[in-house]
C-alpha positions in Angstrom: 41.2 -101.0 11.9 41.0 -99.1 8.3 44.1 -98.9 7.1 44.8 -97.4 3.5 48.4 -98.0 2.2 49.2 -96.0 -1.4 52.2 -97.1 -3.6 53.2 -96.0 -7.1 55.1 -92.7 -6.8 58.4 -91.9 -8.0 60.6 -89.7 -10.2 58.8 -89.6 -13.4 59.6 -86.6 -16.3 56.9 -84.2 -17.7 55.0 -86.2 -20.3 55.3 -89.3 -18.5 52.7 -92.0 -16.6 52.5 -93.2 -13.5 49.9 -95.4 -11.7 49.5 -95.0 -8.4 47.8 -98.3 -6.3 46.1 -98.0 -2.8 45.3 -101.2 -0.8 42.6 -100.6 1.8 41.8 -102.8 4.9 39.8 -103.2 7.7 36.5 -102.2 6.1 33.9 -103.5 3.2 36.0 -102.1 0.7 32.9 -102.1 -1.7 30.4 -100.3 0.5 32.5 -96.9 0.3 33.2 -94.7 -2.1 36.9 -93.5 -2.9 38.8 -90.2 -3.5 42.4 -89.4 -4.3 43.9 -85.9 -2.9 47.0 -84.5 -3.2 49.3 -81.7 -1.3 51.8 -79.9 -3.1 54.6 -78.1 -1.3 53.4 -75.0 0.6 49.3 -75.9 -0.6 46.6 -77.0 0.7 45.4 -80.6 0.0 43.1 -80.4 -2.8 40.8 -83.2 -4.6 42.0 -85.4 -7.6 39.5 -87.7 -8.3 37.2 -89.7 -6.5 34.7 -93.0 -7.6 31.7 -94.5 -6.6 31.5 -97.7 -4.3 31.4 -100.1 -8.2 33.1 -97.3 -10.3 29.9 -96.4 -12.2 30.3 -92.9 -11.2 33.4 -90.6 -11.6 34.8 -87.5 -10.9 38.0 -85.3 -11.2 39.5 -81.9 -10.5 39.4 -80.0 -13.5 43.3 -79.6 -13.9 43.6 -83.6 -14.4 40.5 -84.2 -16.8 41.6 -85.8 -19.6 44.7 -87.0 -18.1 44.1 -88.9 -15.0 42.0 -92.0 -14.5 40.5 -93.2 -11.5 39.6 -97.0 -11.1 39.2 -99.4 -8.2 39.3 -103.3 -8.6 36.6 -104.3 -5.5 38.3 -108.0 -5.2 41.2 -106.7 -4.8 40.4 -104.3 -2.3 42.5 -101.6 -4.5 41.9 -98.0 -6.2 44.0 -96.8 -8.5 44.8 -93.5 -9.8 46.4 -93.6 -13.9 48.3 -90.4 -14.4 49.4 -89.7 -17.7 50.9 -86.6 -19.6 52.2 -85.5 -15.9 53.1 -81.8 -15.3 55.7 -79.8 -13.3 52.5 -79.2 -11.5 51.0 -82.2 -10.9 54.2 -82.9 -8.1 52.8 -83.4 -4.8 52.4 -86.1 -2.3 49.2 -87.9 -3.0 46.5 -90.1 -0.6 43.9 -92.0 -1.2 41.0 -91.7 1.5 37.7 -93.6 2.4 34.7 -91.3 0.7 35.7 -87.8 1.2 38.4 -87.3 3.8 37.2 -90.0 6.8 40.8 -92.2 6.9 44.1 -91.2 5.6 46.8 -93.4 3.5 50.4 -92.5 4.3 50.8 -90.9 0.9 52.7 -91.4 -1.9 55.1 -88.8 -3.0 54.8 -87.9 -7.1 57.5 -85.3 -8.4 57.7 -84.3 -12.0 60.8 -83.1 -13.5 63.5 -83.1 -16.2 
């Protein structure tokens, strides 16, 4: 069965980086497109940043442009999401999901803070 599993949060200060890694199994990996999302306390789950099935093609919500970068190794079965310059705001528990929304990681929880 598709299983997503996302790793890579923690405790990180504004300013700082994190990369955040999700392993997918149980499907061609390289046949589906990928999309980060994320759910911040008391919000709805909104879209990060999602990448076509060979990561010609990308896209992001406009409150991470310039700071986030989505990637996905196909060998490795593995997208990854590079967060850098983080916010108070960016603290949320992120997923990764197959194309928009069809299967659900466990999440990974991101907090910003001093």
């Amino acid at each position: 069965q598709v299983q997503l599993v996302e790793s890579g949060g923690g405790l990180v200060q504004p300013g700082g980086s994190l990369r955040l890694s999700c392993a997918a199994s149980g499907f061609t990996f390289s046949n589906w497109p990928m999309t980060w999302y994320r759910q911040a306390p008391g919000k709805e789950r909104e879209l990060v940043a999602s990448i076509s099935t060979w990561g010609i093609s990308t896209n992001y919500a406009d409150s991470v442009k310039g700071r986030f970068t989505i990637s996905r190794d196909n060998a490795k079965n593995t997208v990854y999401l590079q967060m850098n310059s983080l916010k108070f705001e960016d603290t949320a528990v992120y997923y990764c999901s197959r194309n928009r929304g069809e299967y659900w990681g466990q999440g990974t929880q991101v907090t910003v803070s001093s």
